[in-house]
Each structure stands twice: as structure tokens, then as C-alpha cells.
Phi, psi and omega in degrees: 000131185229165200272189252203096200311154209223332147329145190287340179251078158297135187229167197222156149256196154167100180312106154105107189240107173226182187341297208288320169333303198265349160295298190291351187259347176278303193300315196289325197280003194247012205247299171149001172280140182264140189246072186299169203201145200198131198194123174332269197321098186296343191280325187274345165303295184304324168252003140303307205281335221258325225251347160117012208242012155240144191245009184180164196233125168116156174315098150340095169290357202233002182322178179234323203213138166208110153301112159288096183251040177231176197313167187275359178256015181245350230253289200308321163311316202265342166307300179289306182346285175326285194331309193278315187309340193222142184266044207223158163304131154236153186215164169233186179228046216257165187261016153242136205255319189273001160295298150012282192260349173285317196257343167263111184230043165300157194247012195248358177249147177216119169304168190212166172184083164325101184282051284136113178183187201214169177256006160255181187262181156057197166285272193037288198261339145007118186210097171275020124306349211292315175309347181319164146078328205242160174276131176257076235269138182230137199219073143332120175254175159271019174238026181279123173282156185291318182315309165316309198276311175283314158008265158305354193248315189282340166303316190284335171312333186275334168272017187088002170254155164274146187265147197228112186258096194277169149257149181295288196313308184293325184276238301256313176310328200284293176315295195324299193317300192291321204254296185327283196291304189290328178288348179269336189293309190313307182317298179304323184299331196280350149329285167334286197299310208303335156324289221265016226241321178259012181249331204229098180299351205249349196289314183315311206269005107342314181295111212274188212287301197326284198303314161319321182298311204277345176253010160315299170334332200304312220277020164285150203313122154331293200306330182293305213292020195267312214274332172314296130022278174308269213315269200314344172011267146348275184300328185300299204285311155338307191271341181286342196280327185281316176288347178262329164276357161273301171330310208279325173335292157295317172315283204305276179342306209267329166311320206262342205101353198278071199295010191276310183295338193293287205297298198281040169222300173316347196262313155333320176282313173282007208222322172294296172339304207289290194316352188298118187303148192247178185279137164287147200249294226260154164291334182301314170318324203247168164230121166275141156256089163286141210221110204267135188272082168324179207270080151221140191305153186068008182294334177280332181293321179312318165310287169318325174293322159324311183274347164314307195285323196278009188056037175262137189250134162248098194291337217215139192201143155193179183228123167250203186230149172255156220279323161323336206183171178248030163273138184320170155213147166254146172236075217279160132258133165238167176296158209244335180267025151234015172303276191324324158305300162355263188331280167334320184264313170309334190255316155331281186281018148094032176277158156221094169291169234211126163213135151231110188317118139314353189284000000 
């Protein structure tokens, strides 16, 4: 098992540079990694190169590590390309997973999904911040080597987001929910207004924050969600079919009067709301965990999928080595009211975990 290369020339590809792309090529490149960078469009090569956010054009053979930042019915071509092109980890960042990790079973790839993004486009919008803060969905298989999976989770830990270790199929149902369906219900409301916009010239110009807020998503590139669509299908459709029988619900309460069903599904929606987990801030909060990795595959992923399910947040994550030997130890920080939970599911799947308070 090996860390998150450590040389002074780190070397990186990154495949496809439109926002999330020229973003990892900005963070990394402010990181001290040299980055090639590769993109049907030789003219967006040429201007990555020129604007500083690549050092060489074209595939890297000596990458260490290479992101796939292209559409999502594109990923799996370009996923083996990397593969064959390279002896190093590769990974993407499409916002669907289990078509993916279904036709790629390399043991040198592990999926991603930078939970992120911005309203300008392109390099434009290139931010090597744009990750600070945010969750990186990592979709661990069993044939994902450990080395892969820590790789990648310390590098996105180094750009500043937290890793969140998922099943592909439970990530692409989750995305519906959070990502999928609210960017297609905004498009239909903003549909709406936009209809009735023309019988009522006064209605846009009405639109105070509630409504800006909730269709802002709307104004994202049409063309990507075509292809979103496609792969998700399944899940896309589940949630919408669940989002169409809570609306036809509200409809019916509100057709009848039923001001009771009204309050408790509104009082229910906010009390959800209220609940939305939040960033841990203070060192006092956590707890390390060490977690000596047994010699089996999937053994590093595993820790994560687990705080995935029990709803334990791992803002901070690495793999040392141990001195006994050249088996992994992970290392975590957890919320400290949710360590023994932690701790409890780690032992259930045959870990022997460690804990110690930061306070």
C-alpha cells in the first residue's frame, strides 16, 4: 500500500479541462504538482498552457495519479485510455458512477465526484479553491486496490475537501436525490414562470430570493444534464416518480383545506432542513481513530463506506505505514459524539481500532 507520492516533482494528468478539470489543475498546480492536461479541444490545451494551469499538453506516461473531467457517457473511454496510457492511478469526476465502475474493473481505478461546482464556465472559472469545503464522493468496488483508494482520498484531502466513500449505485440514488432531481424540478419551475412571463410582464420582476435561490441550479450548461439523464436514468426516474407523488399530496391539502397535513408536512420539511449536517470547525470535536488495515482487498475503502452508512463524517483521512511492518494504518478524525458509533461498526467488521480525543 502505498501514500500520496511524496517527491518533489509529483506528477499528475488531467483529462478533459472544462471548470471541474482546470480546477484540479489550478489546486494541484498551486500544490507543487507538475500537471499535463489534455482535451478534445486542442485550442482550450493551448489556452490552459498559455494561462499557466498546465506545464505540458497531452498525457503524462509517468503521471502518478490522472483525472478524468469529461462528460459522463465519455468517462469510461477515457478511463482506459489513462489506464493503458499510464502505470499510475486514475480516477474521474463524473456525477455518475455505477455505469463506470460496472465497465472498468482496473484495480488501478477508483471513482470520484467532486460535490462542487460554480456558475461560470470553462477555464473561466478554473478556482483552485473551488474544493475547499466540500465533499468528494470516493465509489469503492471490490476490485479497487487499497493503494488507489488512499492515494486518492489523501490527495483530495490536500485539496481541501472531505472524502465521503460511497457504493456506486447508493451514490448515483443519493445524487438523484440532492443533485439530479432538484436541478431538473428548478428547470421545470423556471419553465413555469417563464410561460407565465408572457401573459404577466411583472411576474420575473417579482422574483425575490426564496425563488432566485431555489432555480439558480437552472442556469447550468443544458447539454451536460442530457447526458446525466442517460446514465441515471434508473435513479433519476425513482426520485422523480416519489417527487411527483409528494407534490400530487400537497395539491390534494391544499385543493381540500386540509390545513393539518399542510403544517405537518411543512413543519417536517423544516425540522429536515434544520438537520442538515453541518462542517466540523473546532479540534475539540474530533477524535483520531487508527485502524490497522487488514491484508485484504478493499480493506481501506471499507472504513469509509462504513461512515458513509452510519452517517460518521471523516473530514481528515490518511494512510501511514506501520513500523512493524508494510501494512497500512488509517488514520481518521471523527466527530468525537460519533466515535463510539465509529468505533462499534469497526469492530463488527473485524477492525481493531484505536481512539483518541484531540481535546
Amino acid at each position: 500500500m502505498s501514500n500520496t507520492a511524496t517527491t518533489t516533482n509529483r506528477r499528475a494528468t488531467v483529462v478533459g479541462l472544462g471548470l471541474i478539470g482546470g480546477s484540479i489543475c489550478v489546486a494541484l498546480r498551486e500544490r507543487g504538482w507538475l500537471v499535463s492536461g489534455d482535451d478534445q479541444d486542442p485550442q482550450r490545451v493551448t489556452e490552459a498552457l498559455e494561462r499557466g494551469l498546465i506545464s505540458a499538453a497531452g498525457i503524462d506516461a509517468e503521471s502518478q495519479v490522472t483525472f478524468v473531467a469529461v462528460p459522463v457517457t465519455a468517462i469510461s473511454l477515457q478511463v482506459q485510455r489513462a489506464l493503458d496510457a499510464t502505470n499510475g492511478i486514475v480516477t474521474d469526476v463524473g456525477s455518475v458512477k455505477a455505469v463506470v465502475t460496472r465497465t472498468i474493473t482496473d484495480p488501478r481505478f477508483i471513482g470520484g465526484h467532486p460535490m462542487a461546482g460554480s456558475e461560470l464556465e470553462g477555464l473561466d472559472g478554473a478556482d483552485g479553491e473551488l474544493f475547499t469545503g466540500a465533499v468528494w464522493v470516493l465509489t469503492p468496488t471490490p476490485t479497487t486496490s487499497d493503494a488507489a483508494f488512499a492515494t486518492v482520498a489523501n490527495i483530495v484531502n490536500d485539496l481541501g475537501a472531505e472524502v465521503v466513500g460511497l457504493d456506486p449505485v447508493r451514490h448515483d440514488e443519493l445524487v438523484a436525490i440532492v443533485s439530479h432531481v432538484p436541478h431538473l424540478t428548478a428547470a421545470t419551475l423556471m419553465g413555469v414562470a417563464g410561460s407565465r412571463a408572457t401573459e404577466h410582464a411583472a411576474l420575473l420582476r417579482l422574483a425575490a430570493g426564496g425563488f432566485r435561490d431555489m432555480t439558480r441550479i437552472a442556469s447550468g450548461h443544458p447539454a451536460i444534464w442530457l447526458d446525466i439523464c442517460a446514465e441515471n436514468r434508473p435513479a433519476i426516474i425513482s426520485t422523480l416518480s416519489a417527487l411527483i407523488d409528494g407534490l400530487s399530496d400537497m395539491r390534494t391539502a391544499v385543493d381540500t383545506g386540509d390545513r393539518a397535513t399542510i403544517l405537518q408536512r411543512l413543519t417536517a420539511a423544516r425540522e429536515s432542513r434544520a438537520n442538515l449536517p453541518s462542517r466540523i470547525k473546532a479540534l475539540a470535536d474530533l477524535s483520531e481513530v487508527r485502524i490497522p488495515i487488514p491484508d485484504r482487498p478493499g480493506a481501506a475503502a471499507e472504513v469509509f463506506t462504513l461512515a458513509a452508512e452510519l452517517g460518521v463524517n471523516i473530514p481528515n483521512f490518511e494512510v501511514v505505514h506501520s513500523v512493524e511492518g508494510d501494512r497500512g494504518i488509517a488514520v481518521v478524525l471523527v466527530e468525537t459524539t460519533s466515535v463510539e458509533l465509529f468505533r462499534g461498526g469497526l469492530m463488527a467488521r473485524g477492525f481493531k481500532p484505536s481512539v483518541q480525543r484531540l481535546d
